[in-house]
ROSENU-136524 format. One record per atom (N, C-alpha, C, O): residue number from 1; residue in one letter; atom name; x, y, z. Coordinates in nm, 3 decimals, always signed. Atoms other than C-alpha are relative to their C-alpha. Layout:
N
[site NUM,"a","CA",[X,Y,Z]] ...
//
This chain:
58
[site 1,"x","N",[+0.101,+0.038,+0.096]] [site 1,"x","CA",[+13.577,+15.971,+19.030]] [site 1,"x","C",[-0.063,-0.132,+0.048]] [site 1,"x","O",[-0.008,-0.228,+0.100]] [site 2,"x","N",[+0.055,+0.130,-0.096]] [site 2,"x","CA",[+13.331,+15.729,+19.144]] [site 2,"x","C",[-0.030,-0.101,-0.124]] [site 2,"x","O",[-0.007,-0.080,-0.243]] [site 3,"x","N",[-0.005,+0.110,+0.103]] [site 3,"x","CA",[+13.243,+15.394,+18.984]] [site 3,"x","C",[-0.037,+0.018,-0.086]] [site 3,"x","O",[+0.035,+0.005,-0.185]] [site 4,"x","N",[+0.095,-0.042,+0.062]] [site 4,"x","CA",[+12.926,+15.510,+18.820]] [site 4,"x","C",[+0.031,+0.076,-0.120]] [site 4,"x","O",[-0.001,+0.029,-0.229]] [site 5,"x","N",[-0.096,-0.067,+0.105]] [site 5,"x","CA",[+13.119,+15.777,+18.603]] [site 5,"x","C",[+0.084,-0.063,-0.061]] [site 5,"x","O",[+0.083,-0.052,-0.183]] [site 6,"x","N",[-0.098,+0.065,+0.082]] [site 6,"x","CA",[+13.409,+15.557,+18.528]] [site 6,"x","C",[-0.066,-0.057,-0.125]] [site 6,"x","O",[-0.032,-0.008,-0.233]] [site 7,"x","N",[+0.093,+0.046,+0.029]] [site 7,"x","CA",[+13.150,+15.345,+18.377]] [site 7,"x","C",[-0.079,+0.097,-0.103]] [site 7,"x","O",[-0.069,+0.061,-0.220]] [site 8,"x","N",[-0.004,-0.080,+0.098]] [site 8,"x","CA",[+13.007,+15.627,+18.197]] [site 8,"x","C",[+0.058,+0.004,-0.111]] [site 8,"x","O",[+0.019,-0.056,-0.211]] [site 9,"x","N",[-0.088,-0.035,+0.043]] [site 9,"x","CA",[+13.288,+15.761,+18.052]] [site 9,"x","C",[+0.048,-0.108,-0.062]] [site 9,"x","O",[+0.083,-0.064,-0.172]] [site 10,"x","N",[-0.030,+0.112,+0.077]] [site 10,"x","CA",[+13.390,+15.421,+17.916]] [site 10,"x","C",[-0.087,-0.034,-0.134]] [site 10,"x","O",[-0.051,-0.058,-0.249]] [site 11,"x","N",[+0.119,-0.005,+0.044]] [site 11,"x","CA",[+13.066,+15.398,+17.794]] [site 11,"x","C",[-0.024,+0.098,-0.156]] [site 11,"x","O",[-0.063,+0.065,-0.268]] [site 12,"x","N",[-0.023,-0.137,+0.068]] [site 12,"x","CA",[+13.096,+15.725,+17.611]] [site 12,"x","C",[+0.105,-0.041,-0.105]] [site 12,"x","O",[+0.084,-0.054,-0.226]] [site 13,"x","N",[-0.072,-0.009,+0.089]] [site 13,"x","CA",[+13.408,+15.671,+17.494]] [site 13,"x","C",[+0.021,-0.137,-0.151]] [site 13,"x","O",[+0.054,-0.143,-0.269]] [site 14,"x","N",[+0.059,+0.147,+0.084]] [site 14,"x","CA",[+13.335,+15.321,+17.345]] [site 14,"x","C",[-0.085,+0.057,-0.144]] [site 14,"x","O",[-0.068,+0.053,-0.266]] [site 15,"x","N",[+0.070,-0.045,+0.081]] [site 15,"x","CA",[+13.111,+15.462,+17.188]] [site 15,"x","C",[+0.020,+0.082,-0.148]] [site 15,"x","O",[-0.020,+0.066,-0.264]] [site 16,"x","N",[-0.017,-0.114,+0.112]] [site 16,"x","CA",[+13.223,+15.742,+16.994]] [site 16,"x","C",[+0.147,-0.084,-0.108]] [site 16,"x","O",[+0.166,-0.056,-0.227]] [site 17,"x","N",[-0.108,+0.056,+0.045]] [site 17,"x","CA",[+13.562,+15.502,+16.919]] [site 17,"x","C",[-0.045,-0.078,-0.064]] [site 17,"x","O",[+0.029,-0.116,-0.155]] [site 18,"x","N",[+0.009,+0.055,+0.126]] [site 18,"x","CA",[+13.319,+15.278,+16.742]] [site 18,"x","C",[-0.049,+0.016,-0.085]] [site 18,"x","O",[-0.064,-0.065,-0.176]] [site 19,"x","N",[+0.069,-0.052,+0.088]] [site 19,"x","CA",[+13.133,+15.543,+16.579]] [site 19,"x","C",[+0.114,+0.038,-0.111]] [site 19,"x","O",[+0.085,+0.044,-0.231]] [site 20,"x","N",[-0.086,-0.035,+0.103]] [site 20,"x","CA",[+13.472,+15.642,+16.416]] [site 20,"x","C",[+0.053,-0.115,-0.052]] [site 20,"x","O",[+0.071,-0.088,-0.171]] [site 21,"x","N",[+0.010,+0.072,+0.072]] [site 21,"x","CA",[+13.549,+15.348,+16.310]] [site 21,"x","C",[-0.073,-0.055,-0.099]] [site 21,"x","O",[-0.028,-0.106,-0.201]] [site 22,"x","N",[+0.068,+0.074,+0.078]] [site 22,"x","CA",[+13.286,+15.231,+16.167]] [site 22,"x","C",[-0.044,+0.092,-0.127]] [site 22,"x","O",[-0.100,+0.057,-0.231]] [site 23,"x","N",[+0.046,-0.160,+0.091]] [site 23,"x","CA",[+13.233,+15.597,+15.986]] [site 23,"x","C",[+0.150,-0.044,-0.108]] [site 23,"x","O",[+0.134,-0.070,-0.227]] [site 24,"x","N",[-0.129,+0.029,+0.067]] [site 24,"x","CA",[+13.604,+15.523,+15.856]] [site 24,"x","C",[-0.038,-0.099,-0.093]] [site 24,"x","O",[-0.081,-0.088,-0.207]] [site 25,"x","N",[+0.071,+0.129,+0.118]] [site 25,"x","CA",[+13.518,+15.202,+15.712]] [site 25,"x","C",[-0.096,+0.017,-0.086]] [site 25,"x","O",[-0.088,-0.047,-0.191]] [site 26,"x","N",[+0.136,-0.023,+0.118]] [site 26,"x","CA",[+13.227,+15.289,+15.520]] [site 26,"x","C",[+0.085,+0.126,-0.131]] [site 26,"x","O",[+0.087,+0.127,-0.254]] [site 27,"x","N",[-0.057,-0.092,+0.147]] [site 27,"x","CA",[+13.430,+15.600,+15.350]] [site 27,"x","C",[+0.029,-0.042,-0.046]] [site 27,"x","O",[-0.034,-0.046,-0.151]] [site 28,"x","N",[-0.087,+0.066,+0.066]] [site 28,"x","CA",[+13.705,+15.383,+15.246]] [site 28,"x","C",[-0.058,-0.106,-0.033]] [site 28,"x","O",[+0.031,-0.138,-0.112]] [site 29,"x","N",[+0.106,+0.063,+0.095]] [site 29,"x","CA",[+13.467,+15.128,+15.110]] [site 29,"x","C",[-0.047,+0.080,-0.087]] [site 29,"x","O",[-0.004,+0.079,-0.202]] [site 30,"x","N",[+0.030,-0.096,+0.073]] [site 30,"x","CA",[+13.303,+15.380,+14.986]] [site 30,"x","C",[+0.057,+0.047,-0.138]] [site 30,"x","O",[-0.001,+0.054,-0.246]] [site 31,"x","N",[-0.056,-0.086,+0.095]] [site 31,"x","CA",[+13.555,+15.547,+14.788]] [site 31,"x","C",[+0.052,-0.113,-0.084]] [site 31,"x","O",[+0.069,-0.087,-0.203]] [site 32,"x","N",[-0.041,+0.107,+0.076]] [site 32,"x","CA",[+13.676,+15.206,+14.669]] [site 32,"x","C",[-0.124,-0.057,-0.042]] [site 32,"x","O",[-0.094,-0.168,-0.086]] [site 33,"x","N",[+0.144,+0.053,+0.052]] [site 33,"x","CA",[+13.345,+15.104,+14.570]] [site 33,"x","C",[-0.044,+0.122,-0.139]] [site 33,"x","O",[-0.066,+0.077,-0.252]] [site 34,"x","N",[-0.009,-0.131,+0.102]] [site 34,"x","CA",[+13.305,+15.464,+14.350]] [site 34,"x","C",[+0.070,-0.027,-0.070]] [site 34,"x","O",[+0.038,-0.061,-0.185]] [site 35,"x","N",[-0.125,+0.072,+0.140]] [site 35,"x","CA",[+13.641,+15.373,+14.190]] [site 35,"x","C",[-0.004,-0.092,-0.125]] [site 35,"x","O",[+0.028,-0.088,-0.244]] [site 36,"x","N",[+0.049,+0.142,+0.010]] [site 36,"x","CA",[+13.542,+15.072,+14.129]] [site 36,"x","C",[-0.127,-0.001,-0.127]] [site 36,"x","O",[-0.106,-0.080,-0.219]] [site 37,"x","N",[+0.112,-0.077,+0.032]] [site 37,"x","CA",[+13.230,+15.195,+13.966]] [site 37,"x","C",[-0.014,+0.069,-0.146]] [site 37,"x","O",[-0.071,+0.018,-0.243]] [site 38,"x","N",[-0.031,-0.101,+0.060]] [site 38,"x","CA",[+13.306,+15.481,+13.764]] [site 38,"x","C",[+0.124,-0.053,-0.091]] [site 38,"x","O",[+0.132,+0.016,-0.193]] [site 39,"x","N",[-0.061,+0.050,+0.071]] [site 39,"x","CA",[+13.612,+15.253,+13.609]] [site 39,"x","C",[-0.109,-0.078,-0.097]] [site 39,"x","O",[-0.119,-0.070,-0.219]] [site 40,"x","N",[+0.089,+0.087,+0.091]] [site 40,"x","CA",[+13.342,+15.019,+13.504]] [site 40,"x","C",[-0.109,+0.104,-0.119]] [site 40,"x","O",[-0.122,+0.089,-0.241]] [site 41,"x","N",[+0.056,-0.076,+0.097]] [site 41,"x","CA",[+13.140,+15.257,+13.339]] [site 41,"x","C",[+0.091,+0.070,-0.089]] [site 41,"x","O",[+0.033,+0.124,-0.183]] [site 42,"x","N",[-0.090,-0.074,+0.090]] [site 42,"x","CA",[+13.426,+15.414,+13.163]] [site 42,"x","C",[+0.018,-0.128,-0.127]] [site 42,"x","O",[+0.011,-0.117,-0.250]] [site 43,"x","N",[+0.000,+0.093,+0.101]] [site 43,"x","CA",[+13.466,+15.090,+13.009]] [site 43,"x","C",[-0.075,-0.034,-0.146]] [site 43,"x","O",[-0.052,-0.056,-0.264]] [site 44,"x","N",[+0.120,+0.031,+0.092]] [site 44,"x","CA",[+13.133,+15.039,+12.899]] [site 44,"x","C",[-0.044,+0.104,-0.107]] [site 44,"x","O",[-0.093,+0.084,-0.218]] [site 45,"x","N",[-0.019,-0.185,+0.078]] [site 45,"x","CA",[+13.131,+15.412,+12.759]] [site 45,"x","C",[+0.112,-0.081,-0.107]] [site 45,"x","O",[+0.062,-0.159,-0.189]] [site 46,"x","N",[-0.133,+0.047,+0.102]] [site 46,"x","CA",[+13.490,+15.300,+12.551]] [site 46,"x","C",[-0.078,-0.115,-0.095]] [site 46,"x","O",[-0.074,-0.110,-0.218]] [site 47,"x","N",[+0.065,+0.125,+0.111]] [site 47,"x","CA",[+13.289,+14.976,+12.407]] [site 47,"x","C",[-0.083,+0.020,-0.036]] [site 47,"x","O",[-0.113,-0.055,-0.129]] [site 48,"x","N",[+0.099,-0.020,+0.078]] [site 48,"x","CA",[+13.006,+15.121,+12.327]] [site 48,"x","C",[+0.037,+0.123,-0.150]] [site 48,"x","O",[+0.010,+0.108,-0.269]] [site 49,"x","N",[-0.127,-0.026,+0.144]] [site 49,"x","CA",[+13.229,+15.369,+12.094]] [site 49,"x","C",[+0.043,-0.022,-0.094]] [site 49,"x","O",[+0.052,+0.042,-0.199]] [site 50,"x","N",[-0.116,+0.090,+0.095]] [site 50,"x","CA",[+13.434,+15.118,+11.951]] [site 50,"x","C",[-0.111,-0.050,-0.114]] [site 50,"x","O",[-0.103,-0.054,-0.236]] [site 51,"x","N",[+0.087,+0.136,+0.129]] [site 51,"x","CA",[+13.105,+14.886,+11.823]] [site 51,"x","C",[-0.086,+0.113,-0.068]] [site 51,"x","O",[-0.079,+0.091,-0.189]] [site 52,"x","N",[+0.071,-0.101,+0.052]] [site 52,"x","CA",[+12.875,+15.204,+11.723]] [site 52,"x","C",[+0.104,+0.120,-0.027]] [site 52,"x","O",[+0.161,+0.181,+0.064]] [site 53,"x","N",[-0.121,-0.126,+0.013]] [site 53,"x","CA",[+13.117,+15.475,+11.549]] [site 53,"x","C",[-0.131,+0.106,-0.030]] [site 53,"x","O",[-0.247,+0.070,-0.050]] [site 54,"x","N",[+0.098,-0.083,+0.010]] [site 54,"x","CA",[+12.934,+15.798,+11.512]] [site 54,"x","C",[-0.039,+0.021,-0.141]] [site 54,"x","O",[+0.043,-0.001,-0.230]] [site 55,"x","N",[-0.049,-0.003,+0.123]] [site 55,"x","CA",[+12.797,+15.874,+11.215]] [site 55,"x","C",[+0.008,+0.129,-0.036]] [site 55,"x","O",[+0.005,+0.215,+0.052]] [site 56,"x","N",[-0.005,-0.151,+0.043]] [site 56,"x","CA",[+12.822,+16.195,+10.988]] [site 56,"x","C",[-0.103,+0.055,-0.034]] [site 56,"x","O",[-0.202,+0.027,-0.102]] [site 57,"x","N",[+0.144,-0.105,+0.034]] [site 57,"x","CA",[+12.638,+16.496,+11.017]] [site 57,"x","C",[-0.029,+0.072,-0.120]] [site 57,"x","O",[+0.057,+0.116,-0.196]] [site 58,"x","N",[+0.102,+0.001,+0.139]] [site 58,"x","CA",[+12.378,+16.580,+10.742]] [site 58,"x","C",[+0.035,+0.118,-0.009]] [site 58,"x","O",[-0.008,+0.188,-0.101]] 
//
């Protein structure tokens, strides 16, 4: 294998090793960011509940 290829192939693989990383990181942000999220709105859902009760139908 000559230099040129090595070089390549490094190249290449660099590459794709920091495309998965960086793809990784964003899910798992991601999914902790959603969590994150979707707790908070559950909240705000629960308190808006609590201070407005429903009222009865006519």
């Amino acid at each position: 294998m000559s230099l040129s290829e090595r070089v390549w192939w490094l190249l290449t693989f660099g590459s794709v090793g920091w495309y998965l990383t960086v793809t990784i990181y964003v899910s798992v942000r991601g999914a902790f960011d959603i969590r994150h999220m979707l707790r908070r709105l559950d909240e705000q859902h629960s308190n808006t509940m609590v201070e407005k009760p429903q009222e009865p139908n006519a």
